[in-house]
SEFIMI-967041 format. One line per field, with one value per residue: z, x, y of N, C-alpha, C in turn; residue number from 1. Coordinates in Angstrom, 1 decimal. Layout:
# SEFIMI-967041
nup [Z_...]
neast [X_...]
nnorth [Y_...]
caup [Z_...]
caeast [X_...]
canorth [Y_...]
cup [Z_...]
ceast [X_...]
cnorth [Y_...]
num [NUM_...]
***
This chain:
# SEFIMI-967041
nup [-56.9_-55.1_-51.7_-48.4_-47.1_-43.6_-42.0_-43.4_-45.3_-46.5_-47.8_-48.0_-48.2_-47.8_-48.4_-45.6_-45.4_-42.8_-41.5_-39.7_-38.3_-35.6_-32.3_-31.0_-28.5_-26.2_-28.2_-29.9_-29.5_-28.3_-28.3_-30.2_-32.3_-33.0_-33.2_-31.1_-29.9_-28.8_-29.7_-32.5_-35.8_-37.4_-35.1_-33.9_-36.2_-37.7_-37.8_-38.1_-40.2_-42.5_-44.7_-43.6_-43.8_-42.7_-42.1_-39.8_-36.8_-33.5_-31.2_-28.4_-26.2_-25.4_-28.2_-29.2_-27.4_-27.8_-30.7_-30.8_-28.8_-30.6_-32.7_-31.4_-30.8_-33.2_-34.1_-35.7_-38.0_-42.2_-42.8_-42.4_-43.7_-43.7_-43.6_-42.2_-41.2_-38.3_-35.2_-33.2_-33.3_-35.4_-33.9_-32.5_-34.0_-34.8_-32.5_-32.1_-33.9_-33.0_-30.4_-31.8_-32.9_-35.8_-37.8_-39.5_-42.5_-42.9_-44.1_-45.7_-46.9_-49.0_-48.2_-50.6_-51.7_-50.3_-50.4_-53.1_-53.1_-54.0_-53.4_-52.5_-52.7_-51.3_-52.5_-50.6_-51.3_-50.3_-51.6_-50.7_-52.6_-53.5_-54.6_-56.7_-56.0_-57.6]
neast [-6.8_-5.4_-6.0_-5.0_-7.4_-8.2_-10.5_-13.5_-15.7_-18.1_-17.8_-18.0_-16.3_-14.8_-11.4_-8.9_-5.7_-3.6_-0.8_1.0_2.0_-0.6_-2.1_-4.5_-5.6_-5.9_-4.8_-7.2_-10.1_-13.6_-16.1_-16.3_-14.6_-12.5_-8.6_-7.0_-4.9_-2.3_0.4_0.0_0.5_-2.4_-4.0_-7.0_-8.3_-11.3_-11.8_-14.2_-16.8_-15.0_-12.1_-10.1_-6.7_-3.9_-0.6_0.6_-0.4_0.2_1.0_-1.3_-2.9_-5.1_-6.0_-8.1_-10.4_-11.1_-11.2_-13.8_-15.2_-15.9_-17.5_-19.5_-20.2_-21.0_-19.2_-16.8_-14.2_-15.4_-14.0_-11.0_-7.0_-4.2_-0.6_0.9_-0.7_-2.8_-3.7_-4.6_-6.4_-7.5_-9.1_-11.0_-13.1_-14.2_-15.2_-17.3_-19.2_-19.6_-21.0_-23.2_-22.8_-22.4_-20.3_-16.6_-15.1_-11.6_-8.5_-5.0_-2.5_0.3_3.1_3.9_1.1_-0.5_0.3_-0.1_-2.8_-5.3_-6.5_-10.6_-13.1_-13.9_-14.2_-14.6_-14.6_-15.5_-13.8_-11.6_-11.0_-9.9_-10.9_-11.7_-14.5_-15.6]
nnorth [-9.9_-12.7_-14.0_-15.5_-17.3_-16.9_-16.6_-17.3_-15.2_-12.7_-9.2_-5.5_-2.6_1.1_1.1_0.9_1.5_1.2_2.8_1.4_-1.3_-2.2_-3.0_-4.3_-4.8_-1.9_-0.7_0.0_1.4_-0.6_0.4_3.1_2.7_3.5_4.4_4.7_4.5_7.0_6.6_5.6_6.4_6.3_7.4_8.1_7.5_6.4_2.6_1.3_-0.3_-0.6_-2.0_-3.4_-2.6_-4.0_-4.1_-5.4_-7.2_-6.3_-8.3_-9.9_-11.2_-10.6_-9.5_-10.8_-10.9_-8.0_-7.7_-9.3_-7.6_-5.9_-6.5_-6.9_-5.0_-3.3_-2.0_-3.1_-3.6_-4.5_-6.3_-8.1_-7.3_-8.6_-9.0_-11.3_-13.7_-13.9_-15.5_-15.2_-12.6_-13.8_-15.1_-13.8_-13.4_-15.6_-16.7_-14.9_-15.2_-18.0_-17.5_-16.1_-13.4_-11.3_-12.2_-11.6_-11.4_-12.4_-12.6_-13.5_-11.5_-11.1_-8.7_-6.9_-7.9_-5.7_-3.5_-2.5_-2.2_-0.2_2.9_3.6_1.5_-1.7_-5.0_-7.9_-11.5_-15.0_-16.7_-15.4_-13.8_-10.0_-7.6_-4.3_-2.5_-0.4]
caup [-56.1_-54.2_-50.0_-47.6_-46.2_-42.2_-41.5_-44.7_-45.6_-47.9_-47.2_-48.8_-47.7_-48.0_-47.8_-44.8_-45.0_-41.6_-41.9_-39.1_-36.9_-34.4_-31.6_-30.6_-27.1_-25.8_-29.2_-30.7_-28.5_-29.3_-28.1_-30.8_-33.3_-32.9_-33.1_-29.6_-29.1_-29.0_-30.4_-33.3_-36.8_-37.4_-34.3_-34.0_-37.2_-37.1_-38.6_-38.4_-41.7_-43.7_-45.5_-43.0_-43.9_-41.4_-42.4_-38.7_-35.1_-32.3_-30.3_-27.3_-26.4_-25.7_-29.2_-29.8_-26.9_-28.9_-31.7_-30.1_-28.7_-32.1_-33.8_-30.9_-30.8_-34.4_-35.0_-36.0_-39.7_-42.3_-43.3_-42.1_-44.7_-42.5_-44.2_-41.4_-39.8_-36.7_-35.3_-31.7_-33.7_-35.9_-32.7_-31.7_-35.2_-34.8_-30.8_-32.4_-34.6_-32.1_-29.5_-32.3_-33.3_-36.8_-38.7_-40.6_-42.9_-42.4_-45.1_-45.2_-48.4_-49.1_-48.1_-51.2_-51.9_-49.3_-50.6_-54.3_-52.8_-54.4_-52.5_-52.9_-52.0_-52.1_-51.7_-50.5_-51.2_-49.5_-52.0_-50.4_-53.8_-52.7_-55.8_-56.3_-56.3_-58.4]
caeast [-5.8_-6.3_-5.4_-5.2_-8.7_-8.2_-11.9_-14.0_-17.0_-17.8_-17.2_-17.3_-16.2_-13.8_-9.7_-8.3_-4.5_-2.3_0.8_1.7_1.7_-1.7_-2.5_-6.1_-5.6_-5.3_-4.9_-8.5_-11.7_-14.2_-17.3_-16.2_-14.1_-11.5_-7.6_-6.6_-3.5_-1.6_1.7_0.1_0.6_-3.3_-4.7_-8.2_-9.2_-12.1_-11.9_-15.6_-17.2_-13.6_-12.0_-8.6_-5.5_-2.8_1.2_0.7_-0.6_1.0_0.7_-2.0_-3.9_-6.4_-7.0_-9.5_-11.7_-11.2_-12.1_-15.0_-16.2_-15.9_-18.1_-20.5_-20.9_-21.1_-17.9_-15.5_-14.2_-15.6_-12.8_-9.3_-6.4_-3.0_0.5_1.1_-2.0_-3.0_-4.3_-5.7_-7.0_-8.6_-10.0_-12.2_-14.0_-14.7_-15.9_-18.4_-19.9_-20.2_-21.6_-24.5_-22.6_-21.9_-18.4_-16.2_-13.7_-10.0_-7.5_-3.4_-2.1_1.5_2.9_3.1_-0.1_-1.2_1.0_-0.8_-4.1_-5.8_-7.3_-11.6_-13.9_-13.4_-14.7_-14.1_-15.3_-15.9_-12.9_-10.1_-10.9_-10.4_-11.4_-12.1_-16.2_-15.4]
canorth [-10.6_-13.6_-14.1_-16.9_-17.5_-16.9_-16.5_-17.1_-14.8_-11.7_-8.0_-4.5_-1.0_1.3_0.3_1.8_1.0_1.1_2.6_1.0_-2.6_-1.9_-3.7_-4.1_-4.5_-1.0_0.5_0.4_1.3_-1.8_1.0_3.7_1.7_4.3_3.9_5.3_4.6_8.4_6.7_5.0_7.7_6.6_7.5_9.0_7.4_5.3_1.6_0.6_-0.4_-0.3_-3.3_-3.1_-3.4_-3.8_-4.8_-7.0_-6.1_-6.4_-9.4_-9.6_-12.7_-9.7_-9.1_-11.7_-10.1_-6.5_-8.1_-9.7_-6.3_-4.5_-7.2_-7.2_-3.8_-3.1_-1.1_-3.6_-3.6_-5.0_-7.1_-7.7_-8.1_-8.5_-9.2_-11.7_-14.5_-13.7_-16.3_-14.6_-11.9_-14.4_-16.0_-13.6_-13.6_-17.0_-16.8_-13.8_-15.9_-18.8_-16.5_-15.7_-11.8_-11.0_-12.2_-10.6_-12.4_-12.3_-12.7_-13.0_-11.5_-10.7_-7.6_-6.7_-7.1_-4.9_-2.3_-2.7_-1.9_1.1_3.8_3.2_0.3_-3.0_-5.6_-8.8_-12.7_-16.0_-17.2_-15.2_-12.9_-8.6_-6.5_-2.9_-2.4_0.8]
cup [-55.1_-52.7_-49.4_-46.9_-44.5_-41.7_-42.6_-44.5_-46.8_-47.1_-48.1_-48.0_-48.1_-47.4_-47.0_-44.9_-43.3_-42.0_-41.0_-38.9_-35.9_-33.2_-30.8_-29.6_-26.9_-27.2_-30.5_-29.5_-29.3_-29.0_-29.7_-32.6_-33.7_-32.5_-31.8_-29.1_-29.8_-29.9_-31.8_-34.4_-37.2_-36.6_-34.5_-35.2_-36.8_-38.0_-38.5_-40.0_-43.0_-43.5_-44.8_-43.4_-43.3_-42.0_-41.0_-37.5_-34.7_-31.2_-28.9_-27.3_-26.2_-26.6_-29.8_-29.1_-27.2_-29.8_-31.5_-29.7_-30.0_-32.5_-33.0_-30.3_-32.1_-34.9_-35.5_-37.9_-40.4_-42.6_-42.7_-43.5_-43.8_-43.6_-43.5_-40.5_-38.7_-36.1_-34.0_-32.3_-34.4_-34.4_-32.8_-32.5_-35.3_-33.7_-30.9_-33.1_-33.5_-31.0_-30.6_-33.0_-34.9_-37.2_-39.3_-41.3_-42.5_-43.9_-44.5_-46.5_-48.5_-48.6_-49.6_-51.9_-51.4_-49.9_-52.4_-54.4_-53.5_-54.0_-53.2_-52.5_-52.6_-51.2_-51.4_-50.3_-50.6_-50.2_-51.9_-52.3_-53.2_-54.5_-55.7_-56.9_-56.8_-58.0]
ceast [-6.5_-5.5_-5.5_-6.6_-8.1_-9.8_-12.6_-15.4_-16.6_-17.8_-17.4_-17.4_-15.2_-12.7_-9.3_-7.0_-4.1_-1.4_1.9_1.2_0.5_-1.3_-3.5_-6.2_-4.8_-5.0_-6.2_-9.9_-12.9_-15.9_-17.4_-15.6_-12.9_-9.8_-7.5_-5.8_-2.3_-0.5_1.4_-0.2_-0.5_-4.6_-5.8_-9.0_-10.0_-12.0_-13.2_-16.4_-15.8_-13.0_-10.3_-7.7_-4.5_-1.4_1.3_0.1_0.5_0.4_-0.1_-2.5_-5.0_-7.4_-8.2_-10.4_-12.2_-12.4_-13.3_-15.9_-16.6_-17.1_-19.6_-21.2_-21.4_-20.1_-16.6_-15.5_-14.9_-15.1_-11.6_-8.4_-5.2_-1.9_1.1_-0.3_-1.6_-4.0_-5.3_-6.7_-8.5_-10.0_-11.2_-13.3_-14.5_-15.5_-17.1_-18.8_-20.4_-21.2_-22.9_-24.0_-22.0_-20.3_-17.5_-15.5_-12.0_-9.2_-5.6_-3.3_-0.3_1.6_3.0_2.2_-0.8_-0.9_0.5_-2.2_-4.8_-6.4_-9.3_-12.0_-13.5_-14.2_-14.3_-14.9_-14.9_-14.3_-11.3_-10.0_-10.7_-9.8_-12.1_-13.9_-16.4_-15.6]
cnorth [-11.5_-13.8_-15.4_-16.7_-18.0_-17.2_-16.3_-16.3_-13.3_-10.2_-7.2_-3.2_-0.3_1.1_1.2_1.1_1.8_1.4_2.6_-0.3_-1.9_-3.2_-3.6_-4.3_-3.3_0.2_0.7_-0.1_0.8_-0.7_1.9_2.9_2.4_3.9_4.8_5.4_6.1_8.2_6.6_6.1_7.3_7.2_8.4_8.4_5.8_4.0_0.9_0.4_-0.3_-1.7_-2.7_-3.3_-3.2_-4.6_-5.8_-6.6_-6.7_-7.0_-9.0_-10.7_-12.0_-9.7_-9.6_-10.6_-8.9_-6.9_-8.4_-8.7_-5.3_-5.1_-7.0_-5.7_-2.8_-2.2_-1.8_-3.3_-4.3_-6.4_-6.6_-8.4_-7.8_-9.5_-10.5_-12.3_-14.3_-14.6_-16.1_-13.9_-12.9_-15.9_-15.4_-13.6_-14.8_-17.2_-15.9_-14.8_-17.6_-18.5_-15.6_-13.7_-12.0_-11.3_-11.5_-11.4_-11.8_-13.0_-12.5_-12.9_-10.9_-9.3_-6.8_-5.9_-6.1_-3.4_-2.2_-2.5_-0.4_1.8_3.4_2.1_-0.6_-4.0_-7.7_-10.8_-13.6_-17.1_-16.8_-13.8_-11.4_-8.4_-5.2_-3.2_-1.1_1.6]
num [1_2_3_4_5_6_7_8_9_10_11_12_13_14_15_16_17_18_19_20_21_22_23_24_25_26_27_28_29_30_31_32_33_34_35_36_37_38_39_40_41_42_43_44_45_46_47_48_49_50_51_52_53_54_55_56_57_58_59_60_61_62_63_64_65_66_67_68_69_70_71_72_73_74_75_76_77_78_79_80_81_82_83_84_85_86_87_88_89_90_91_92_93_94_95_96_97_98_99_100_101_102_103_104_105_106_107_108_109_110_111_112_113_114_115_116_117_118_119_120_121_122_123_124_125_126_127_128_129_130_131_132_133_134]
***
């Protein structure tokens, strides 16, 4: 399956789906990489090194600087796939990489798609491509 290129680069880990909307300001700790927020039905689980997939967050002009801390602390995902561009979110992946920290790519795929994803690694290319890495 192919996505919108938000933030182009390549990726693999395993798929964490969301089975909710997040919001990375306040609901993911950028030290740990931990979901934190008590309401949210993944909370506690860690999204560092995982190919994310989120149905949307939840609006913050914060979330870039999350993002930003995740990337520059080494716990951010390795990939986002989001049902819905984010275009703050996709800030802060752009402001880490200007600022000399590690990228991640970003993707918008249908929902859907998202909901078609297969438990297992995946991995993700520079052409908007996400495929299982078996």
């Amino acid at each position: 399956m192919r996505g919108r290129v938000l933030v182009a680069g390549s990726a693999r880990g395993p798929l964490l789906c969301l089975r909710a909307p997040i919001s990375f300001w306040g609901g993911v700790d950028p030290v740990s990489g931990r979901i934190v927020d008590p309401r949210h039905p993944d909370h506690g689980v860690c999204i560092a090194g995982t190919v994310l997939a989120v149905p949307a967050t939840v609006g913050s002009s914060s979330s870039s600087a999350v993002m930003l801390e995740l990337l520059r602390e080494g716990t951010a995902p390795a990939a986002v796939l989001t049902a819905r561009a984010d275009a703050i979110l996709a800030l802060g992946v752009v402001v880490a990489g200007e600022l000399g920290h590690p990228t991640i790519p970003m993707l918008e795929l249908p929902a859907e798609g998202l909901s078609a994803l297969a438990d297992g690694v995946l991995e993700v290319l520079e052409d908007g491509t996400v495929r299982s890495a078996g």
